[in-house]
C-alpha positions in Angstrom: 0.0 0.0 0.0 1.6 3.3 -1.1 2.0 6.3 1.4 -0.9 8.4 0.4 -3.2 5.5 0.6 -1.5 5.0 4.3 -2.2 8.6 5.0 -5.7 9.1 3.8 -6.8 6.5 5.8 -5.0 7.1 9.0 -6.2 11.2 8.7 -9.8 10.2 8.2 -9.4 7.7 11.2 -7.5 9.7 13.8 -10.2 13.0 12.7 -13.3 10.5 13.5 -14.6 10.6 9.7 -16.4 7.8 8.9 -15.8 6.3 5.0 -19.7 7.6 4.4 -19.1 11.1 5.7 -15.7 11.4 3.5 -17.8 9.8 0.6 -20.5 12.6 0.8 -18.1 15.4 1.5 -16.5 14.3 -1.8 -20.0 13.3 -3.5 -18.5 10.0 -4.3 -19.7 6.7 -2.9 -18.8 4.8 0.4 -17.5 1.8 -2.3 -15.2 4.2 -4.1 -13.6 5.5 -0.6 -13.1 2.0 -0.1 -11.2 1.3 -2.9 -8.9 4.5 -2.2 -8.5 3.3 1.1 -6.9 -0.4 0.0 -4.7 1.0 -3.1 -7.5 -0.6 -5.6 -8.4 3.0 -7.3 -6.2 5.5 -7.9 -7.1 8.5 -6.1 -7.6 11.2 -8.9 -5.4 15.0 -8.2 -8.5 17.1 -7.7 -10.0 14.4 -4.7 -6.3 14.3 -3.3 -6.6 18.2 -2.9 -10.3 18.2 -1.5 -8.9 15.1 0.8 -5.9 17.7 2.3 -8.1 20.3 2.9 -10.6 18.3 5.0 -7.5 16.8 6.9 -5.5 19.8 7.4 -2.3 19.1 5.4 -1.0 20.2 2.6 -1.1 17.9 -0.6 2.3 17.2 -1.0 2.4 16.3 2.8 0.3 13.4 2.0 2.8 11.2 0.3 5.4 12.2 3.2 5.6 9.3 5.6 4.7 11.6 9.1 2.2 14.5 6.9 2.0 17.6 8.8 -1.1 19.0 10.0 -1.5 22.7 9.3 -1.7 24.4 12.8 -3.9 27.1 11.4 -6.3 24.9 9.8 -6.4 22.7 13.0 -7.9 25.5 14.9 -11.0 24.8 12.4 -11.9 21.6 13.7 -15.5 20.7 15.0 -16.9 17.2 16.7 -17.7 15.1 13.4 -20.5 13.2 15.4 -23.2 15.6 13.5 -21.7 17.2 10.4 -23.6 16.6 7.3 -22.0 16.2 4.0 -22.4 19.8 3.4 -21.1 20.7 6.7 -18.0 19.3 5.8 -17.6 21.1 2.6 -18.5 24.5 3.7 -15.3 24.1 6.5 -13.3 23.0 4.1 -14.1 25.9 1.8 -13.6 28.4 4.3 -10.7 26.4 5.3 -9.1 27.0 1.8 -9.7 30.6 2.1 -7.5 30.8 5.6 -5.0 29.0 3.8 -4.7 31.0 1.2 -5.1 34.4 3.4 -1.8 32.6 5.2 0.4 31.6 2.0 0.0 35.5 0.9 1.0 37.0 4.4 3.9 35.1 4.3 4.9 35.7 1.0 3.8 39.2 1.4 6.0 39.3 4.6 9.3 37.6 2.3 9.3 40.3 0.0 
C-alpha cells in the first residue's frame, strides 16, 4: 500500500470521519472510498486536494511518511459526530480561504 493511501486513511481515522461522511463530502460513494483506502483505485489529483483540505495538510504532505497537519487549519476543527456532508464542505471551503489568506502574508512578509 503506497504512502498516500496510508495517510488518507489514518487522517480520516485519527479525525473521526467515517468512510460515508468522507464519501459525501467528496460526493462519491462509500465503495469508491473503499477502494482508495486499499490502493485498488487511484485516487484522482482534484480528490487528493479536497482530501488535504478536509485533513489539514497540505497535498504534498500526503505522500510524506509523518504528513503535517496545518496548525492554522487545526484550529477549524468541529466534533464530526453531527456534520452533514455539506457541513463538511462548507469548513473545508472556508478552510481554503485561511490557507490562502496565510500563504499571501507570508509571501507578502518575504518580500
Amino acid at each position: 500500500m503506497n504512502m498516500q493511501v496510508k495517510n488518507i486513511r489514518a487522517l480520516r481515522e485519527k479525525q473521526g470521519y467515517s468512510q460515508e461522511q468522507v464519501a459525501g463530502y467528496l460526493d462519491i460513494s462509500i465503495a469508491t472510498v473503499n477502494q482508495y483506502e486499499t490502493d485498488t483505485l487511484a485516487i484522482p489529483a482534484t480528490t487528493v486536494s479536497r482530501l488535504a483540505l478536509l485533513f489539514n495538510v497540505d497535498e504534498y504532505d500526503l505522500y510524506q511518511d509523518k504528513p503535517q497537519q496545518h496548525p492554522i487549519l487545526s484550529a477549524f476543527t468541529f466534533p464530526v459526530d453531527n456534520l452533514l456532508s455539506k457541513d463538511l464542505k462548507s469548513i473545508a471551503e472556508f478552510k481554503k480561504i485561511v490557507l490562502n489568506y496565510s500563504h499571501l502574508v507570508k509571501a507578502l512578509k518575504s518580500e
